[in-house]
Structure formats: C-alpha cells, structure tokens
N, CA, C and O atoms as CSV, one atom per row, in Angstrom:
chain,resi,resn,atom,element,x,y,z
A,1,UNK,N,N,-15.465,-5.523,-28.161
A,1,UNK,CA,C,-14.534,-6.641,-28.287
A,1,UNK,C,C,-14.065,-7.043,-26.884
A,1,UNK,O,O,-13.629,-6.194,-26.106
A,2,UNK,N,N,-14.143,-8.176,-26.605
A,2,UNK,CA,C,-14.016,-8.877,-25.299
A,2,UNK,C,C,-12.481,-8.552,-25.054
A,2,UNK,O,O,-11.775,-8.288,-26.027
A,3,UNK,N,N,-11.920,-8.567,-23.692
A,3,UNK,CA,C,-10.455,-8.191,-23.426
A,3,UNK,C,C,-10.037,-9.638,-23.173
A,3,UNK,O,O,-11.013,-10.373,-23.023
A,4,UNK,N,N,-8.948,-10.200,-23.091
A,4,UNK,CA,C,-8.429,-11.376,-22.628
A,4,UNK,C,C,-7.146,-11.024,-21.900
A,4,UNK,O,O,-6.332,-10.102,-21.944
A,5,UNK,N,N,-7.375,-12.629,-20.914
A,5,UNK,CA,C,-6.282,-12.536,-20.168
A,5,UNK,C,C,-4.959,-12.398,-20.501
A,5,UNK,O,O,-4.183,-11.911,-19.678
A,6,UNK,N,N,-4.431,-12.897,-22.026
A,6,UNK,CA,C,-3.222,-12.386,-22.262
A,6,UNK,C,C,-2.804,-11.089,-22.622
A,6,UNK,O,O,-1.628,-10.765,-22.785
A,7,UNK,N,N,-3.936,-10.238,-22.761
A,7,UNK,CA,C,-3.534,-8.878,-22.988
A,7,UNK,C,C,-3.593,-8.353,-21.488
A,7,UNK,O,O,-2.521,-7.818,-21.204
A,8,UNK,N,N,-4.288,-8.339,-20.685
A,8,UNK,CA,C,-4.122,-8.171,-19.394
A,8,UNK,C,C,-2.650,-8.207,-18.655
A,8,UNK,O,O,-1.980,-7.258,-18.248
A,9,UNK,N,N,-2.419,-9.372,-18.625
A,9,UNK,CA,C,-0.905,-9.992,-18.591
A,9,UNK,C,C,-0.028,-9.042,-19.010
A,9,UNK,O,O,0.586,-8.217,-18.334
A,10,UNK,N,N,-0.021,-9.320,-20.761
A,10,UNK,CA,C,1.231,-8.444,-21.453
A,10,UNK,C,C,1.237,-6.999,-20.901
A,10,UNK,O,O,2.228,-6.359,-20.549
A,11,UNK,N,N,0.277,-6.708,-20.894
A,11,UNK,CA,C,0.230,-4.673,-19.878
A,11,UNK,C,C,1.002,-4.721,-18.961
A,11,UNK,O,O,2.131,-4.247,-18.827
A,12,UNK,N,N,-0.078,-5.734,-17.845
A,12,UNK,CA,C,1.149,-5.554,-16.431
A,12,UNK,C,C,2.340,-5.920,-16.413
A,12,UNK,O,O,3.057,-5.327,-15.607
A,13,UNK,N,N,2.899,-6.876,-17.169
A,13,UNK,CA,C,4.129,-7.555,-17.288
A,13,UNK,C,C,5.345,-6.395,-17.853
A,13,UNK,O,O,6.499,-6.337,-17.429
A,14,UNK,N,N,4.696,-5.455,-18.988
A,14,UNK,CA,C,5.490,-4.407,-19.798
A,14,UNK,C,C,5.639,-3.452,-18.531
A,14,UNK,O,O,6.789,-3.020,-18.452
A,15,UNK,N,N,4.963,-3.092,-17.721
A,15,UNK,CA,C,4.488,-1.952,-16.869
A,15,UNK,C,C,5.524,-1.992,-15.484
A,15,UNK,O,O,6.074,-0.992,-15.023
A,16,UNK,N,N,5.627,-3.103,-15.050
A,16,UNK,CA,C,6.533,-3.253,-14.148
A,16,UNK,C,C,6.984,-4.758,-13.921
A,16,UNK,O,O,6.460,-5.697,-14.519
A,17,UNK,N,N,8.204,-4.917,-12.822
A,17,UNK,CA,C,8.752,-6.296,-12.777
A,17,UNK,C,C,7.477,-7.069,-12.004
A,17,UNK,O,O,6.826,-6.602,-11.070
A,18,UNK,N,N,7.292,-8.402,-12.657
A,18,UNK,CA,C,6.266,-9.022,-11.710
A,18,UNK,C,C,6.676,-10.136,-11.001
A,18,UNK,O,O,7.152,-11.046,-11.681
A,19,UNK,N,N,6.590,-10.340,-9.449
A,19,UNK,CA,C,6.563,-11.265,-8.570
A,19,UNK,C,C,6.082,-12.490,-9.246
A,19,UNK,O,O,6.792,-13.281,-9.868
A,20,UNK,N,N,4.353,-12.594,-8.996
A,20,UNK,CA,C,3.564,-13.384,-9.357
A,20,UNK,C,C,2.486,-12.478,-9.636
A,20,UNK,O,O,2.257,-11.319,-9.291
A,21,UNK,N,N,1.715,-13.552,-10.555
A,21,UNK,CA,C,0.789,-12.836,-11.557
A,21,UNK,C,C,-0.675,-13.805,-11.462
A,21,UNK,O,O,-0.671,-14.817,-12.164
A,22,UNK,N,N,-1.739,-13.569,-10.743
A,22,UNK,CA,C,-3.004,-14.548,-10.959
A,22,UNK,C,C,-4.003,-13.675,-11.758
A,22,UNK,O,O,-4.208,-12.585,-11.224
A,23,UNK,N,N,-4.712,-13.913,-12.983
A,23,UNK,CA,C,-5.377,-13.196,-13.315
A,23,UNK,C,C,-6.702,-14.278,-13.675
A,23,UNK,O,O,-6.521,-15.406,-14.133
A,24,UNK,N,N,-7.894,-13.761,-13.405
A,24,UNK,CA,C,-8.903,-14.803,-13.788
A,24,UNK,C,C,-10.264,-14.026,-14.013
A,24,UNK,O,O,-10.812,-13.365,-13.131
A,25,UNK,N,N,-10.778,-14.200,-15.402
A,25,UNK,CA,C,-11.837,-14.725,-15.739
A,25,UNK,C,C,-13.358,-14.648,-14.903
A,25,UNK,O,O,-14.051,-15.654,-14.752
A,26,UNK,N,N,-13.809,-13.087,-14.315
A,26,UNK,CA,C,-15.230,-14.238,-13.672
A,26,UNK,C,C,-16.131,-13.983,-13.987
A,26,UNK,O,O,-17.051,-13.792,-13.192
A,27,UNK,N,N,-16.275,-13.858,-15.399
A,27,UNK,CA,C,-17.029,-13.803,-16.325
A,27,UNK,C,C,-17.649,-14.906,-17.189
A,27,UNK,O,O,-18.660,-14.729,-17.869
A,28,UNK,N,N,-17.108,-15.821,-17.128
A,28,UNK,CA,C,-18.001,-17.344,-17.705
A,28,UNK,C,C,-17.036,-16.871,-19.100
A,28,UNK,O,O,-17.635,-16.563,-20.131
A,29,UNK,N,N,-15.575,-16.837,-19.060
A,29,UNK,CA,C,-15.561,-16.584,-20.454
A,29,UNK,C,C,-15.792,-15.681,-21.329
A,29,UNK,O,O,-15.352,-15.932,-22.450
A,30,UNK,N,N,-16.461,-14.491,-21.163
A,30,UNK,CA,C,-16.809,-13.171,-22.014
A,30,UNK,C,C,-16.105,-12.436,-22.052
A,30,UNK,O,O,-16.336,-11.688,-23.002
A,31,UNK,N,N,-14.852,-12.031,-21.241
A,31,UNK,CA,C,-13.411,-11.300,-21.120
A,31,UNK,C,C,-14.319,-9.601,-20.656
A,31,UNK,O,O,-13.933,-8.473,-20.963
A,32,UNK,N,N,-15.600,-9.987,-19.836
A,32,UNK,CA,C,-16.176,-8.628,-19.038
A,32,UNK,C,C,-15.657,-8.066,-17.852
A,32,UNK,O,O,-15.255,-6.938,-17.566
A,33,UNK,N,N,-15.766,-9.157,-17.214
A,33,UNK,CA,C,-15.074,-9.311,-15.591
A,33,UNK,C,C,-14.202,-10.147,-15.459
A,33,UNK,O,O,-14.259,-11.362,-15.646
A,34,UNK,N,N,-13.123,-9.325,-15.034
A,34,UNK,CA,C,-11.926,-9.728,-14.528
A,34,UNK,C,C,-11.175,-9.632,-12.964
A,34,UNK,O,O,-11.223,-8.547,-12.384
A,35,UNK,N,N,-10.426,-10.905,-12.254
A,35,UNK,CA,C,-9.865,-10.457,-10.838
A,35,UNK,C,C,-8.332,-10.515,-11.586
A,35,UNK,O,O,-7.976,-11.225,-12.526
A,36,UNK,N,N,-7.509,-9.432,-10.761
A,36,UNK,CA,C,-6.148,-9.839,-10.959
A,36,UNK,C,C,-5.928,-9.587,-9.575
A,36,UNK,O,O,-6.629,-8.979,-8.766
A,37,UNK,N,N,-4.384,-10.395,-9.393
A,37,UNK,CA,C,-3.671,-10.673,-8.256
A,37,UNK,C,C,-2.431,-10.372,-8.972
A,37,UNK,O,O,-2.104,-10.856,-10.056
A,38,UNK,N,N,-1.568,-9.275,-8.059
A,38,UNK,CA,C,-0.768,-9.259,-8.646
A,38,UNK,C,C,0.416,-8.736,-7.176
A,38,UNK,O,O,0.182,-7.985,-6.229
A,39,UNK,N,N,1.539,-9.426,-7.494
A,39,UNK,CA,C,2.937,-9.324,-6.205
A,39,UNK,C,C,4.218,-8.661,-7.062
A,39,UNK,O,O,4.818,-9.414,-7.830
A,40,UNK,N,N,4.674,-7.169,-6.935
A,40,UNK,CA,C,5.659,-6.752,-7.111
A,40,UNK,C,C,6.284,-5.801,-6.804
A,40,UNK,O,O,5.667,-4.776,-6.515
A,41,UNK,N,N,7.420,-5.817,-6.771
A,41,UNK,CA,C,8.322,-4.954,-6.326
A,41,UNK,C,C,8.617,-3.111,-6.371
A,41,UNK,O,O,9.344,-2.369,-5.710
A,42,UNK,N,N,7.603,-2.881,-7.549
A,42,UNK,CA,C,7.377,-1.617,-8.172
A,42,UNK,C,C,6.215,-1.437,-6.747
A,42,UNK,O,O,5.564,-0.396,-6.833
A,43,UNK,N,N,5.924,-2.219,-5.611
A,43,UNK,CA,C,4.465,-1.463,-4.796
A,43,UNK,C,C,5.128,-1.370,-3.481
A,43,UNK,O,O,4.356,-1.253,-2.529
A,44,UNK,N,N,6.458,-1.398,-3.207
A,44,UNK,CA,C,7.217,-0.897,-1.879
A,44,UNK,C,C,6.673,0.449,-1.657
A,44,UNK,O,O,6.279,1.170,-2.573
A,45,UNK,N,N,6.664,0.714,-0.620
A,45,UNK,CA,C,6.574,2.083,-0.472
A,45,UNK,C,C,4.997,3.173,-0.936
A,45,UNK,O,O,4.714,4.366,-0.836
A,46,UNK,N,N,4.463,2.214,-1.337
A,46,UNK,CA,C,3.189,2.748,-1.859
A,46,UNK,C,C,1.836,2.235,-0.891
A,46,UNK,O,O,1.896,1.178,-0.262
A,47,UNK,N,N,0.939,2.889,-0.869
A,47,UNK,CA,C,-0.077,2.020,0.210
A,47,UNK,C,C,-1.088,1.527,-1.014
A,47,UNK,O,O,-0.991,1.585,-2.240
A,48,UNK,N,N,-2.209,0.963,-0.016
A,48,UNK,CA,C,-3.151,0.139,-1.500
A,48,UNK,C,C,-3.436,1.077,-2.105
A,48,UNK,O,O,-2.715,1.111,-3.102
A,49,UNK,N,N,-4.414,2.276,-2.064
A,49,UNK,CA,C,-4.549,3.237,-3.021
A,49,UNK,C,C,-3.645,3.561,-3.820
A,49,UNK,O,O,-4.231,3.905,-4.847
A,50,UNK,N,N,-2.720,3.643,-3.940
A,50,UNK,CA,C,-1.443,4.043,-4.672
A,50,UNK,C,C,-1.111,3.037,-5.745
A,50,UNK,O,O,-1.128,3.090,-6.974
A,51,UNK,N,N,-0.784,2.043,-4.811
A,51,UNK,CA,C,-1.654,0.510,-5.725
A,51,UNK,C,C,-2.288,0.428,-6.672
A,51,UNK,O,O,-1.812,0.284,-7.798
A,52,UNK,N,N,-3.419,0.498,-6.419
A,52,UNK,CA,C,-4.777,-0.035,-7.700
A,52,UNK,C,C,-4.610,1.477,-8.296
A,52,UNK,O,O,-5.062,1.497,-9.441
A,53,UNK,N,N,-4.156,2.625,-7.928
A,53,UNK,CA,C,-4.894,3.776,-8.814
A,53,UNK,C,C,-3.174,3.335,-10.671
A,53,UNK,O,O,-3.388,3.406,-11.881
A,54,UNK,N,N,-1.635,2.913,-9.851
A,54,UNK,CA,C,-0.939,2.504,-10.608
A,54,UNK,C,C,-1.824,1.568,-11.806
A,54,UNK,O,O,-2.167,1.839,-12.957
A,55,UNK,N,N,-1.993,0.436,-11.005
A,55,UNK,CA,C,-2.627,-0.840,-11.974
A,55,UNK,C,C,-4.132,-0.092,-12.521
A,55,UNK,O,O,-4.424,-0.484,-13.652
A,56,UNK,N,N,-4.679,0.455,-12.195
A,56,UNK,CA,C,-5.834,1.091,-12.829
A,56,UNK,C,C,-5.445,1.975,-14.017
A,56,UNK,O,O,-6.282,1.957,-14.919
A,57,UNK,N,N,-4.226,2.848,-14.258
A,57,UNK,CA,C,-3.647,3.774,-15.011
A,57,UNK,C,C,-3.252,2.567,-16.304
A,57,UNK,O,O,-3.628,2.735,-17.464
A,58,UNK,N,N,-2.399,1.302,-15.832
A,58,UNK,CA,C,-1.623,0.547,-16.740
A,58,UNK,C,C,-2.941,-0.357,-17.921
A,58,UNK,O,O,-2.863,-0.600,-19.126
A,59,UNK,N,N,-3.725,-0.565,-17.209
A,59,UNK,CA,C,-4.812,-1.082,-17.458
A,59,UNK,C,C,-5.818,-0.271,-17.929
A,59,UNK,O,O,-6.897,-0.857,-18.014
A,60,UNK,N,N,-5.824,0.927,-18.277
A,60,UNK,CA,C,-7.041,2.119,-18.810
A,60,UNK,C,C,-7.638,1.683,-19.586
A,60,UNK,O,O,-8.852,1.622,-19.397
A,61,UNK,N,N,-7.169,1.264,-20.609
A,61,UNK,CA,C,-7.723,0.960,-21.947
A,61,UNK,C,C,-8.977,-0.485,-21.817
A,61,UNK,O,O,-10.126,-0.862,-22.051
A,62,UNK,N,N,-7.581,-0.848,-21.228
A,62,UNK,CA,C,-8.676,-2.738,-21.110
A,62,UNK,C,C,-9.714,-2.199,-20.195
A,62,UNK,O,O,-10.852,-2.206,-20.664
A,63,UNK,N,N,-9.535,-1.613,-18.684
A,63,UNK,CA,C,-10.650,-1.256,-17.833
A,63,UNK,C,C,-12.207,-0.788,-18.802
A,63,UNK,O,O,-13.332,-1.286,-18.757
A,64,UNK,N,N,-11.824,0.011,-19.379
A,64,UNK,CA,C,-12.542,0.945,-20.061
A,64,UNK,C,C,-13.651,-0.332,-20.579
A,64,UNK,O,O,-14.836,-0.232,-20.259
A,65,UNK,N,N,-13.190,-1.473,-21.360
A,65,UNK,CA,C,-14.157,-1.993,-21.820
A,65,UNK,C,C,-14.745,-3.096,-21.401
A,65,UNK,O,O,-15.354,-3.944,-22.052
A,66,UNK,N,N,-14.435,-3.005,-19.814
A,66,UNK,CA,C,-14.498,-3.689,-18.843
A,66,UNK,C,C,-16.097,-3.459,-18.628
A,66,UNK,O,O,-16.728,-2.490,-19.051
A,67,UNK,N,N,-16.775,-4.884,-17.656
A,67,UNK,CA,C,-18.181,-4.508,-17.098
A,67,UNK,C,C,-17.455,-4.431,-15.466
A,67,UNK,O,O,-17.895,-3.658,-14.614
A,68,UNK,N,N,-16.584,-5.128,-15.281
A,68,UNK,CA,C,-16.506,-5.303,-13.598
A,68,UNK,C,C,-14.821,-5.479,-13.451
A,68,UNK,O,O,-14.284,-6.034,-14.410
A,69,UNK,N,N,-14.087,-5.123,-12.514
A,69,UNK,CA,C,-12.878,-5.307,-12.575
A,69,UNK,C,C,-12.100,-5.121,-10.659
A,69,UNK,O,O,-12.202,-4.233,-9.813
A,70,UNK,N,N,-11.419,-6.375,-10.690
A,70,UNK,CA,C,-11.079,-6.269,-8.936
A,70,UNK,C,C,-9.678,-6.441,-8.886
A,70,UNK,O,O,-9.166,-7.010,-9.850
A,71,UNK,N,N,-8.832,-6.002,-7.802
A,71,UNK,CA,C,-7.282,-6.263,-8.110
A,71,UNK,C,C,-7.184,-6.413,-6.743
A,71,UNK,O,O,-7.917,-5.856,-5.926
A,72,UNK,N,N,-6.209,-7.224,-6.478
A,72,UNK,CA,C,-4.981,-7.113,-5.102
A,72,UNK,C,C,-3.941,-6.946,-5.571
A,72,UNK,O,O,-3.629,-7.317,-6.703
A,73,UNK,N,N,-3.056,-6.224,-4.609
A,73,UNK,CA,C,-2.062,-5.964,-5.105
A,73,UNK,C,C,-0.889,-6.061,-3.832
A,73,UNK,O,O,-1.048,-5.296,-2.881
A,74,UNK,N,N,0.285,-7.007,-3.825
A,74,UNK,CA,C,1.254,-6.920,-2.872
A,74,UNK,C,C,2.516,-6.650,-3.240
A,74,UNK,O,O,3.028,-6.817,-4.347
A,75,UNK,N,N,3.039,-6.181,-2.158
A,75,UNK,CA,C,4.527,-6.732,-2.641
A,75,UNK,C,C,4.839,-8.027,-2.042
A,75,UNK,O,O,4.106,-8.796,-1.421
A,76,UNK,N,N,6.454,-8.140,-2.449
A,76,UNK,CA,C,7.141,-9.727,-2.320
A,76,UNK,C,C,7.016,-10.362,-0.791
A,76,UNK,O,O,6.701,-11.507,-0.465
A,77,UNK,N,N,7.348,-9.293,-0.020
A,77,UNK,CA,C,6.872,-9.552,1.853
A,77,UNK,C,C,5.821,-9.728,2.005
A,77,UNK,O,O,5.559,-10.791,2.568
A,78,UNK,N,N,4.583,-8.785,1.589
A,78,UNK,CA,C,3.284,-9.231,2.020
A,78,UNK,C,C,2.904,-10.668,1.312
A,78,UNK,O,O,1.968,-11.337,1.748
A,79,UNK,N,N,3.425,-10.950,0.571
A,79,UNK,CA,C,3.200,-12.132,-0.199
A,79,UNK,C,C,3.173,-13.235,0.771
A,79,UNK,O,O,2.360,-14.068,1.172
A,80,UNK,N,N,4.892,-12.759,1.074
A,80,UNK,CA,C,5.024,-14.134,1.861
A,80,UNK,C,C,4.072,-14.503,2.941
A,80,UNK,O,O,3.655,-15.632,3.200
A,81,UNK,N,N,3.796,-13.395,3.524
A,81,UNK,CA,C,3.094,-13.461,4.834
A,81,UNK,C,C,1.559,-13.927,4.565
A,81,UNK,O,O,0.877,-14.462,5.438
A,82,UNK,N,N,1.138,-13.676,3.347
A,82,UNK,CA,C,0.124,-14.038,2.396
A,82,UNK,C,C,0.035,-15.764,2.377
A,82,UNK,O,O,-0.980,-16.398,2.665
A,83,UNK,N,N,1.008,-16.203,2.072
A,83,UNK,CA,C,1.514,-17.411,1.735
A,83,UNK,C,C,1.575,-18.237,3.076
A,83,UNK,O,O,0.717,-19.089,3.308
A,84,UNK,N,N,2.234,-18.068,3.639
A,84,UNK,CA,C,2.409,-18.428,4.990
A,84,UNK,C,C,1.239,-18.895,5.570
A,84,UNK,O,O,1.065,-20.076,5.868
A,85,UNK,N,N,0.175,-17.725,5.795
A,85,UNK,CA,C,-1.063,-17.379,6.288
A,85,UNK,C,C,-2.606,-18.694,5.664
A,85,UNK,O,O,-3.486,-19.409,6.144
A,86,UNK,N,N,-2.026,-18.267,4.316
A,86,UNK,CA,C,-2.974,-19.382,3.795
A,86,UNK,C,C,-1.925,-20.707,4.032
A,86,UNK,O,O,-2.695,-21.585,3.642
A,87,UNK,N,N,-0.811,-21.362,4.371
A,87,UNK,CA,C,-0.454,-22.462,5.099
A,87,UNK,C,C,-0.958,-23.115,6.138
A,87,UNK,O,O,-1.270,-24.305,6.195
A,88,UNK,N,N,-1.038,-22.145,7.111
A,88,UNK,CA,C,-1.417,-22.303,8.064
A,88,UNK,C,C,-2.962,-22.451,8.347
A,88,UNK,O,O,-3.222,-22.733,9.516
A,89,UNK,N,N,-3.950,-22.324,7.559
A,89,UNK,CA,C,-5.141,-22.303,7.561
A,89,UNK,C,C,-5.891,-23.878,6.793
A,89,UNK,O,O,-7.113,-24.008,6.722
C-alpha cells in the first residue's frame, strides 16, 4: 500500500513542533519515493546524524514501505540562513 504525503506529515507534525514542513513526491505519484524538508526546533543541539536517525525513528513504519527516502533537516537559524542564501542567489 502506497504511503502518502498526509500521513508523512501527520507523523512528523505529532512527533515534534514544526517550523516548516516541504514534503514531496518523487515518485510520479506512487507514494515510493519520498523528499522531506523539514525546520524545527526539537533539532537544536543535535548534529545532522542525530537528525535524520530522529526523523528516521518517527517515520519507521512509512520508511519501511518505502523504495527511496531523503530528508533535510534544520533548525529555525539554519533556516534563515537557508533562506537568505537562496535570496541572494
């Protein structure tokens, strides 16, 4: 059974407070492969590994019936600087 982006969503959203949330599809639609982008406050203090292994734990289930699966993950500062960065470009 294909996963969709609103169950994706509802996980991370239950799991911790979310900044901003991009989740997409790059699968043509089949709910196989998925990117999420995700900015929050629960990733102070944590480095990226710490990161994706969190969002990898919250996400087990959906991963599992996953073919392909990619994440970023910031907090609210790197965001900005994120933001900024792609301004300026």
């Amino acid at each position: 059974m294909p996963i969709s982006a609103a169950d994706l969503e509802a996980a991370i959203r239950a799991a911790m407070p979310v900044t901003y949330l991009e989740i997409e599809d790059t699968s043509n639609g089949c709910g196989e492969n998925y990117s999420v982008f995700v900015v929050s406050q629960a990733f102070e203090g944590k480095n990226t590994l710490a990161r994706h292994r969190f969002i990898n734990e919250v996400l087990k289930k959906e991963i599992a019936q996953m073919h392909a699966f990619s994440q970023k993950t910031l907090t609210p500062t790197q965001y900005q600087t994120y933001l900024a960065q792609q301004a300026a470009s």
